[in-house]
C-alpha positions in Angstrom: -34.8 -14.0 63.4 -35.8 -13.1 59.8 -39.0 -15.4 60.1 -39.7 -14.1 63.0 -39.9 -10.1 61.8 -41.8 -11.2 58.4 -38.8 -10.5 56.5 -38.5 -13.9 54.8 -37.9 -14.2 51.2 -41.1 -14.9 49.0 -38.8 -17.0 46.4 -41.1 -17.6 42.7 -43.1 -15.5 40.5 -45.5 -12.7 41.3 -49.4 -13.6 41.3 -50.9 -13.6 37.6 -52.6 -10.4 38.5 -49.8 -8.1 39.6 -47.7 -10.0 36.5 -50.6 -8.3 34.3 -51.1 -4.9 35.7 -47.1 -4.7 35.3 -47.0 -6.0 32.2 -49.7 -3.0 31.7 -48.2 -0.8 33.3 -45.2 -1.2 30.9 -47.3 -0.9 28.0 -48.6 2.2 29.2 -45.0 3.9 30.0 -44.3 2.8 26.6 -46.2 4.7 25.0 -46.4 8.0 26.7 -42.6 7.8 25.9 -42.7 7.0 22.3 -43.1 9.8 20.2 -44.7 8.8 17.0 -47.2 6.8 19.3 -48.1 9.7 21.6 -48.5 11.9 18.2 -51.3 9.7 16.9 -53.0 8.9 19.6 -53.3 12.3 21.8 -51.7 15.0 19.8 -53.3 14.6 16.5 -56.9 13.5 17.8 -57.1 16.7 20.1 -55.3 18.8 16.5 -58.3 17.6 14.5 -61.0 18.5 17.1 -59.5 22.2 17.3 -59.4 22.5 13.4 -63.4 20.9 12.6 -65.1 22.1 15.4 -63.2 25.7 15.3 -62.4 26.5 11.2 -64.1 27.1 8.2 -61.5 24.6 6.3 -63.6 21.7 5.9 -67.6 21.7 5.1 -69.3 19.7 7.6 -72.8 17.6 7.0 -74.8 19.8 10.1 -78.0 19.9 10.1 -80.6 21.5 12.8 -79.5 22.8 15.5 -77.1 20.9 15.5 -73.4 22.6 16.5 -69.7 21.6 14.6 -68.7 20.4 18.2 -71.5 18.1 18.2 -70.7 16.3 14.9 -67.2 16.6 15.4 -66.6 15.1 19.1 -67.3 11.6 18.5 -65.9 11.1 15.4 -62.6 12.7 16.9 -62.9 9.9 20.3 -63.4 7.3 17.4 -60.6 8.0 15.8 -58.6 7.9 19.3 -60.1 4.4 19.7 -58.6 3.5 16.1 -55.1 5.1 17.4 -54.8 3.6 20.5 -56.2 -0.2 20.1 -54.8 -0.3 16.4 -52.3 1.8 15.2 -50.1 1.9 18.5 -50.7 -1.4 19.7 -49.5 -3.1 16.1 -46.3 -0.9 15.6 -45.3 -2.3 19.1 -46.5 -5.9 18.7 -44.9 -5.8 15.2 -41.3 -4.4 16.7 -41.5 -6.9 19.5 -41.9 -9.6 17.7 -39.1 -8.5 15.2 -36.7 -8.4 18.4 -37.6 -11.7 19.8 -39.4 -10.3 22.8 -42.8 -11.7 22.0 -41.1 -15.8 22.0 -39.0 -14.5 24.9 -41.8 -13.4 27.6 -43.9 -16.2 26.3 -41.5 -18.7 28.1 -41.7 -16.2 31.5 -44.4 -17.0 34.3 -46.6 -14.1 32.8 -46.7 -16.3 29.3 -48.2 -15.8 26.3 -52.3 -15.0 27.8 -50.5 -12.8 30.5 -48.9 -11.1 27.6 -52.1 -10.1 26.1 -54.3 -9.5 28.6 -51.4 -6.7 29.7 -51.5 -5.5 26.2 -55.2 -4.9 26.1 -55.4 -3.3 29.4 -52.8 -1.0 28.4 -54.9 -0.3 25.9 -58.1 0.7 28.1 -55.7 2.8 30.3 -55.0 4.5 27.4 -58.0 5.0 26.4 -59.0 6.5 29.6 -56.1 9.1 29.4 -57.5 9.8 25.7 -60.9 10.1 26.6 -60.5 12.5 29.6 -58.3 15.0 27.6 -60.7 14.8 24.2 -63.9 15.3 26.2 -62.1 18.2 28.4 -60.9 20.1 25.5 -63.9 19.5 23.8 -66.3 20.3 26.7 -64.2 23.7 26.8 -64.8 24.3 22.7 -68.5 24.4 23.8 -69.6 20.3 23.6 -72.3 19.6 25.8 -73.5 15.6 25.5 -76.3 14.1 26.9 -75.3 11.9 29.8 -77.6 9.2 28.8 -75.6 9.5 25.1 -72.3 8.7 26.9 -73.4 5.9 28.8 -74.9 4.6 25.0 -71.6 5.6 23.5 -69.9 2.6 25.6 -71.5 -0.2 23.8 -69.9 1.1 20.0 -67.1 2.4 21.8 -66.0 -1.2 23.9 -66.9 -3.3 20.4 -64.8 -1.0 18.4 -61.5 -1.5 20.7 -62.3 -5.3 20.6 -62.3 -5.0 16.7 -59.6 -2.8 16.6 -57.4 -5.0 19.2 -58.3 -8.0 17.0 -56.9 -6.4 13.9 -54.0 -4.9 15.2 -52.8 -8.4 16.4 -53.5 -9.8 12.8 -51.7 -7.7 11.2 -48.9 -7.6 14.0 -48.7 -11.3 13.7 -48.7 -11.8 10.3 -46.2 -9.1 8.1 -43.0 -8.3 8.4 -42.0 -5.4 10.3 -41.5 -2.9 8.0 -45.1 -4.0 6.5 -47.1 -3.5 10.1 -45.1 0.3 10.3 -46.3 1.4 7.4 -49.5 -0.5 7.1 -50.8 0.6 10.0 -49.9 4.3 9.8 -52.0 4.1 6.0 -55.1 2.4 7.4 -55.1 4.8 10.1 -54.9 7.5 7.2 -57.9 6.1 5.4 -59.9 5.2 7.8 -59.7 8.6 8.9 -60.3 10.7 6.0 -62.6 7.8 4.0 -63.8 5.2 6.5 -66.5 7.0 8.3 -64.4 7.8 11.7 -64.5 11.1 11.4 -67.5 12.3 9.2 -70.6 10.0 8.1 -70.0 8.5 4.8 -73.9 6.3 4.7 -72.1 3.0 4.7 -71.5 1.7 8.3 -70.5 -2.1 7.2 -66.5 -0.8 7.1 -65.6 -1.5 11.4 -64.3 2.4 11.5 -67.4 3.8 9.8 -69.6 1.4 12.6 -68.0 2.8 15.1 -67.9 6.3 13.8 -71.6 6.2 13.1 -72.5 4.2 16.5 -70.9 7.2 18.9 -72.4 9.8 16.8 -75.9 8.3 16.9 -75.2 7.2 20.5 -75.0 11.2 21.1 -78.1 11.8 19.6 -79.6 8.9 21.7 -80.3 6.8 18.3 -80.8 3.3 20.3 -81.7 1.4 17.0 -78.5 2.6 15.0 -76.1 2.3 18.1 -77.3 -1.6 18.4 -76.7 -2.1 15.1 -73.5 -0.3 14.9 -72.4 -1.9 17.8 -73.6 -5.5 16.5 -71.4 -4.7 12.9 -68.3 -4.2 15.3 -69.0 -7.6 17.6 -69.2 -9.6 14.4 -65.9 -7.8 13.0 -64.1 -8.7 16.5 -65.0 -12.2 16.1 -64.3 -12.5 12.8 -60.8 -10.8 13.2 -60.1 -12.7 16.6 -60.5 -15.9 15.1 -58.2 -14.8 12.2 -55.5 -13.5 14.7 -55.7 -16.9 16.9 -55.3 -18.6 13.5 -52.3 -16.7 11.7 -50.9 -15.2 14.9 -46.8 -15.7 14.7 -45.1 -15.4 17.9 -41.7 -14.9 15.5 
């Protein structure tokens, strides 16, 4: 009778894709619940966006016509890709690892590629969330883009979070715990302030100032400085990739 109404059991594991998009999923609810993650990656972004485009505190390299907001608004989305493909994903690779989670779901049907993959696409769901709000808010401070400049802005903007995925799974593979927490959060701080994310700083070889310099040239509809930008960051991914596949600890 149960055959016969469909109602059968379906005994093993979930297809690979629904194991990923839960195992995303997860990752996502994650950190939307975590404080200190939901701090740097929405709540300070949006906080430094208000404070350059709107005060006088900091002195700001404009020039033209050009407006605060327009300076200001890519830096502030590349320094929500550095949050949310570095910073947040290595605290909670770093923490998992320290628990035994990481050697644990790498024995479970979703396994250790699974694992990943629905780490990274948390990441671009993420990034989606972080992108909507950042361009909203700064859309209603008076930021008009070109739409040709956004479409540009995904080539520096997809090399970055490959880069920054890469390097967030070195460093979450390789300290200790304690090291990746407050590693991390003081690259994030650098980067920030000196590695070109938010303002120009004429080097672009550092990955943050590339991809700081590739959205705000991809705004301006600079084609020759996004391709190189975004050819710096490709070479950083690989580079860092092949150093996370190398060194990467499971425990």
């Amino acid at each position: 009778m149960t055959h016969t109404l469909g109602l059968a059991p379906h005994p093993g594991a979930a297809s690979r894709p629904r194991r990923v998009l839960a195992q995303a999923s997860f990752e996502v609810r994650t950190t939307l619940r975590h404080g200190e993650q939901l701090l740097i990656t929405a709540i300070l972004p949006a906080l430094f966006l208000v404070v350059l485009a709107r005060t006088e505190v900091f002195t700001l390299p404009v020039s033209g016509g050009q407006e605060r907001i327009d300076l200001v608004t890519p830096g502030v989305l590349a320094l929500a890709v550095l949050s949310s493909a570095f910073t947040g994903p290595a605290i909670a690779t770093g923490f998992d690892r320290r628990a035994g989670a990481l050697r644990l779901l790498a024995t479970t049907p979703l396994g250790r590629g699974g694992l990943l993959a629905g780490r990274i696409l948390g990441v671009g769901f993420i990034q989606v969330l972080q992108v909507t709000l950042l361009a909203s808010l700064a859309v209603t401070l008076g930021w008009r883009p070109p739409l040709a400049g956004a479409a540009l802005g995904a080539l520096p903007f997809a090399a970055g979070t490959a880069a920054f995925t890469a390097l967030a799974m070195l460093v979450a593979g390789t300290l200790r715990t304690e090291a990746v927490l407050a590693g991390s959060n003081l690259l994030w701080v650098l980067m920030a302030i000196g590695g070109g994310v938010l303002l120009p700083t004429g080097s672009r070889w550092l990955p943050s100032a590339a991809l700081g310099d590739g959205l705000r040239a991809a705004m301006n509809l600079e084609v020759a400085t996004v391709a190189v930008c975004t050819a710096i960051l490709i070479g950083w991914a690989g580079v860092l990739t092949a150093g996370a596949l190398r060194w990467f600890r499971w425990h």
